[in-house]
ChimeraX commands (.cxc) that place a marker at each C-alpha (Angstrom):
marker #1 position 0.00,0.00,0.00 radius 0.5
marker #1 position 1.69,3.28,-0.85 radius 0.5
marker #1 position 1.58,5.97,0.89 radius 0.5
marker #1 position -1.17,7.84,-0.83 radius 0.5
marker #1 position -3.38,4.70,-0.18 radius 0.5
marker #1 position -2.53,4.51,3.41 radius 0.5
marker #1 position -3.69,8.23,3.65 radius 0.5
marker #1 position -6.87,7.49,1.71 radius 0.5
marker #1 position -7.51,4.82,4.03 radius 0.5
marker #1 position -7.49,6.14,7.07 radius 0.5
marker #1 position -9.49,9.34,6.19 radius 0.5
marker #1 position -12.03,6.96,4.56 radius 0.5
marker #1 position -12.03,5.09,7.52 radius 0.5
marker #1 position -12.52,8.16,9.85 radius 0.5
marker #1 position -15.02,9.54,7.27 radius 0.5
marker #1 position -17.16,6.61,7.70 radius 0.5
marker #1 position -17.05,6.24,11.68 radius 0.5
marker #1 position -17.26,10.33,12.23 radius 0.5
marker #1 position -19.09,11.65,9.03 radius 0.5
marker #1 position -19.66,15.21,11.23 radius 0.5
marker #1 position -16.22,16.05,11.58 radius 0.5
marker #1 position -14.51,18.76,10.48 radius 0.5
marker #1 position -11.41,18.61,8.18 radius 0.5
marker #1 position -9.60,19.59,11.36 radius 0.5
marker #1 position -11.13,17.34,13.33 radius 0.5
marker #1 position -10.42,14.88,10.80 radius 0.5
marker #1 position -6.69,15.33,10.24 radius 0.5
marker #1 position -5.41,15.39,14.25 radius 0.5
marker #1 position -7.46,11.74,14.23 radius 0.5
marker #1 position -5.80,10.56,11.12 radius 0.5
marker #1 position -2.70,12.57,12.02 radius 0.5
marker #1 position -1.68,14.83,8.91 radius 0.5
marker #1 position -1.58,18.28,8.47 radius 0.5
marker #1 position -5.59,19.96,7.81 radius 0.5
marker #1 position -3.98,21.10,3.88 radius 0.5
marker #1 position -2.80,17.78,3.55 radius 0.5
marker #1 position -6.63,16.26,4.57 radius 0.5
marker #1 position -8.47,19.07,2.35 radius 0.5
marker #1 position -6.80,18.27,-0.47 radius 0.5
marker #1 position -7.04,14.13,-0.13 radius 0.5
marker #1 position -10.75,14.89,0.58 radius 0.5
marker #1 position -11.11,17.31,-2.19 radius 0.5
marker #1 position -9.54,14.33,-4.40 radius 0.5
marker #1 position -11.88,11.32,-2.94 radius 0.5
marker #1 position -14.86,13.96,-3.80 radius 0.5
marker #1 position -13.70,14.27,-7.41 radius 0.5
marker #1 position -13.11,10.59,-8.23 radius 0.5
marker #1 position -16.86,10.27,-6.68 radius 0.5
marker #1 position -15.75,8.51,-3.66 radius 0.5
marker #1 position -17.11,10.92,-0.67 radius 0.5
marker #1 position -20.02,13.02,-1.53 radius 0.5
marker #1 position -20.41,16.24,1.51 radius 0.5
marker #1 position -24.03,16.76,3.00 radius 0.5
marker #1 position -25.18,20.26,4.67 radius 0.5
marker #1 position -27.47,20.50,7.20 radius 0.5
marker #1 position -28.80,22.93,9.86 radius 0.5
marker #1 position -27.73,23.23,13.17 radius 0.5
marker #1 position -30.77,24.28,16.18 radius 0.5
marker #1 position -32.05,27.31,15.64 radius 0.5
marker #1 position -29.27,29.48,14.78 radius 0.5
marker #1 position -29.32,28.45,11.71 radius 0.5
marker #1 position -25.97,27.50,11.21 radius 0.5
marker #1 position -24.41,25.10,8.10 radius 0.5
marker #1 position -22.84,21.82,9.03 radius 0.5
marker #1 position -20.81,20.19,6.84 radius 0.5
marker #1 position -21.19,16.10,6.81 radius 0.5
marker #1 position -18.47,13.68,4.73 radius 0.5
marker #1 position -20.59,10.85,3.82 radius 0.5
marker #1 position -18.83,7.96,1.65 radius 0.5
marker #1 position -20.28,6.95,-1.48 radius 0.5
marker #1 position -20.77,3.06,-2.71 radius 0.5
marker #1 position -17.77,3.84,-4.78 radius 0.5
marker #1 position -15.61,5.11,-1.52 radius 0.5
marker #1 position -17.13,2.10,0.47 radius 0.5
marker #1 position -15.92,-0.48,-1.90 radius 0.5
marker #1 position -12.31,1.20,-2.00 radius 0.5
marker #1 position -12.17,1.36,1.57 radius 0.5
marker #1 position -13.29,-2.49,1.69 radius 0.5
marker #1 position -10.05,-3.29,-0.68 radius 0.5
marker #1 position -7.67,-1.14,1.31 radius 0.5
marker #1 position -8.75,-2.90,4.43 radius 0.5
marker #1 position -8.57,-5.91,2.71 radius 0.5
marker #1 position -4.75,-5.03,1.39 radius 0.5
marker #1 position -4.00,-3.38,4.61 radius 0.5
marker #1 position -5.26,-7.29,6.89 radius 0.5
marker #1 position -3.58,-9.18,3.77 radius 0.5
marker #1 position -0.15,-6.92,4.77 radius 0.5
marker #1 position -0.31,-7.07,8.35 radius 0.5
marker #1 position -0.82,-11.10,8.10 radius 0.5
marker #1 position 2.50,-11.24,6.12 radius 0.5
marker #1 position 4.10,-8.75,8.76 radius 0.5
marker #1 position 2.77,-11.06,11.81 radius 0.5
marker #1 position 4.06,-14.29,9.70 radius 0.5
marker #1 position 7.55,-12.79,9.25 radius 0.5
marker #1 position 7.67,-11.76,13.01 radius 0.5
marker #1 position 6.82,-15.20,13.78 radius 0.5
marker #1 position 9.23,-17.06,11.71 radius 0.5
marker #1 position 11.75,-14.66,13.20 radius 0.5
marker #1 position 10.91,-15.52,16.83 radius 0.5
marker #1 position 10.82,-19.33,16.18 radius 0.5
marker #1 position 14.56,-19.01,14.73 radius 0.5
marker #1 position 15.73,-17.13,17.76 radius 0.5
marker #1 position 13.95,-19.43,20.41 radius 0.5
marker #1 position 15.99,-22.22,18.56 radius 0.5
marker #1 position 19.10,-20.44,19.10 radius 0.5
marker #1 position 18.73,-20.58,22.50 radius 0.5
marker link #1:1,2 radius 0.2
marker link #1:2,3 radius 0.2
marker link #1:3,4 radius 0.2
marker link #1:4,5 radius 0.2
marker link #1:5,6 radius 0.2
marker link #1:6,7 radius 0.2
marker link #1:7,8 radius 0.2
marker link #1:8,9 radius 0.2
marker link #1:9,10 radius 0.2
marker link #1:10,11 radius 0.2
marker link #1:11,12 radius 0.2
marker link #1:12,13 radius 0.2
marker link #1:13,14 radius 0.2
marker link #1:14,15 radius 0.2
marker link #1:15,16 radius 0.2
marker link #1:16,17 radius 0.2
marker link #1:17,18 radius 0.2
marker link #1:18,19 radius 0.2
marker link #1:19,20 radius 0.2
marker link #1:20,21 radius 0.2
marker link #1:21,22 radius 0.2
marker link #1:22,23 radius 0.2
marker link #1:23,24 radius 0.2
marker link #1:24,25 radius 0.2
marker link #1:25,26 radius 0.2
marker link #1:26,27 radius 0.2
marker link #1:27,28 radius 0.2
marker link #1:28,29 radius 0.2
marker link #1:29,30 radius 0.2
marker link #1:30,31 radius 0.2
marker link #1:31,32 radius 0.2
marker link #1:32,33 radius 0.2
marker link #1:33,34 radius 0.2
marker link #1:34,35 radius 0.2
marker link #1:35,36 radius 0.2
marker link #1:36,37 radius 0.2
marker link #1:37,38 radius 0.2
marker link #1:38,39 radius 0.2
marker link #1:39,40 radius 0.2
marker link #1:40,41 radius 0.2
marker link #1:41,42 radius 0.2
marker link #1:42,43 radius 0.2
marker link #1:43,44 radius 0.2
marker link #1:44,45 radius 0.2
marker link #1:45,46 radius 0.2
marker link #1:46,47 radius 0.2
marker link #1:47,48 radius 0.2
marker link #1:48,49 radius 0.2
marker link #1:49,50 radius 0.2
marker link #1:50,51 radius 0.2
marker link #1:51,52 radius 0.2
marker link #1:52,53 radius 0.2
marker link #1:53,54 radius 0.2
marker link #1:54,55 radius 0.2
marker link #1:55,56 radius 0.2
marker link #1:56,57 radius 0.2
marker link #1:57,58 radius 0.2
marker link #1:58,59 radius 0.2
marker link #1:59,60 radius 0.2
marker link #1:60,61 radius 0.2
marker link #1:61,62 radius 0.2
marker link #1:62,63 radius 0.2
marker link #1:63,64 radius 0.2
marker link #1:64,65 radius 0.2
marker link #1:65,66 radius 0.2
marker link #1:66,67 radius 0.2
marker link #1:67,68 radius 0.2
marker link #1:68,69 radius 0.2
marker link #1:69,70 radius 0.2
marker link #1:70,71 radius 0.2
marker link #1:71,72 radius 0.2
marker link #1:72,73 radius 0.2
marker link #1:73,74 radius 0.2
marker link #1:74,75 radius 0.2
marker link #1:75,76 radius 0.2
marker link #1:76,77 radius 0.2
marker link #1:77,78 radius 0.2
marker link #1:78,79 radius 0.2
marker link #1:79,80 radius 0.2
marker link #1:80,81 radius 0.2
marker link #1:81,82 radius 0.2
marker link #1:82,83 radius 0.2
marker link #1:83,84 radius 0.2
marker link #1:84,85 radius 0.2
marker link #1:85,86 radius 0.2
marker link #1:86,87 radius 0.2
marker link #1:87,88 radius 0.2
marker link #1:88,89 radius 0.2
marker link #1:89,90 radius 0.2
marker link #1:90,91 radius 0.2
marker link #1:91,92 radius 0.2
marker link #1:92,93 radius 0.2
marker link #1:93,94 radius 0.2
marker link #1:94,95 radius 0.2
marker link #1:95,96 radius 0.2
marker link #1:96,97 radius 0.2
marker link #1:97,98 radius 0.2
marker link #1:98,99 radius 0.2
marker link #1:99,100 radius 0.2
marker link #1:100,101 radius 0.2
marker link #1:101,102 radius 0.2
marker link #1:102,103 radius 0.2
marker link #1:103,104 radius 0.2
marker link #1:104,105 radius 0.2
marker link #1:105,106 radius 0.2
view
């Protein structure tokens, strides 16, 4: 997973759990900078991923913005997740070879 992708996941992943957040909010929980997680979000928007929803707030009236993730950004965050378990397996397998050869050593 490149970097790009590992950005793109996370925010997806915080999009879907926390679709009221703000871009700041958003980018000290996935940790990069709030330029950084405007323009990844701008992107996901324009390849139809993440579509944003505006509602009111109580009575003053005020505009909240919502990050809501389209079919399209569901199904890519399903394969990142799916790339990110099928990494993490390979990590754990590594680790685990590793320990076995160094208990033997003993």
């Amino acid at each position: 997973m490149t970097p790009e992708e590992q950005t793109q996941f996370r925010l997806l992943r915080a999009l879907e759990r926390h679709p009221e957040y703000s871009q700041r909010e958003l980018a000290e929980a996935v940790g990069i900078s709030l330029g950084r997680t405007n323009y990844v979000i701008h992107a996901l928007i324009e390849k139809g991923l993440v579509k944003i929803g505006r509602f009111l707030v109580s009575d003053k009236k005020l505009t909240k913005t919502a990050y809501f993730l389209t079919p399209a950004g569901l199904g890519l965050r399903l394969e990142l997740t799916q790339a990110y378990i099928e990494r993490k397996k390979l990590e754990y397998e590594a680790l685990k070879s590793e320990l076995e050869a160094l208990e033997l050593e003993k």
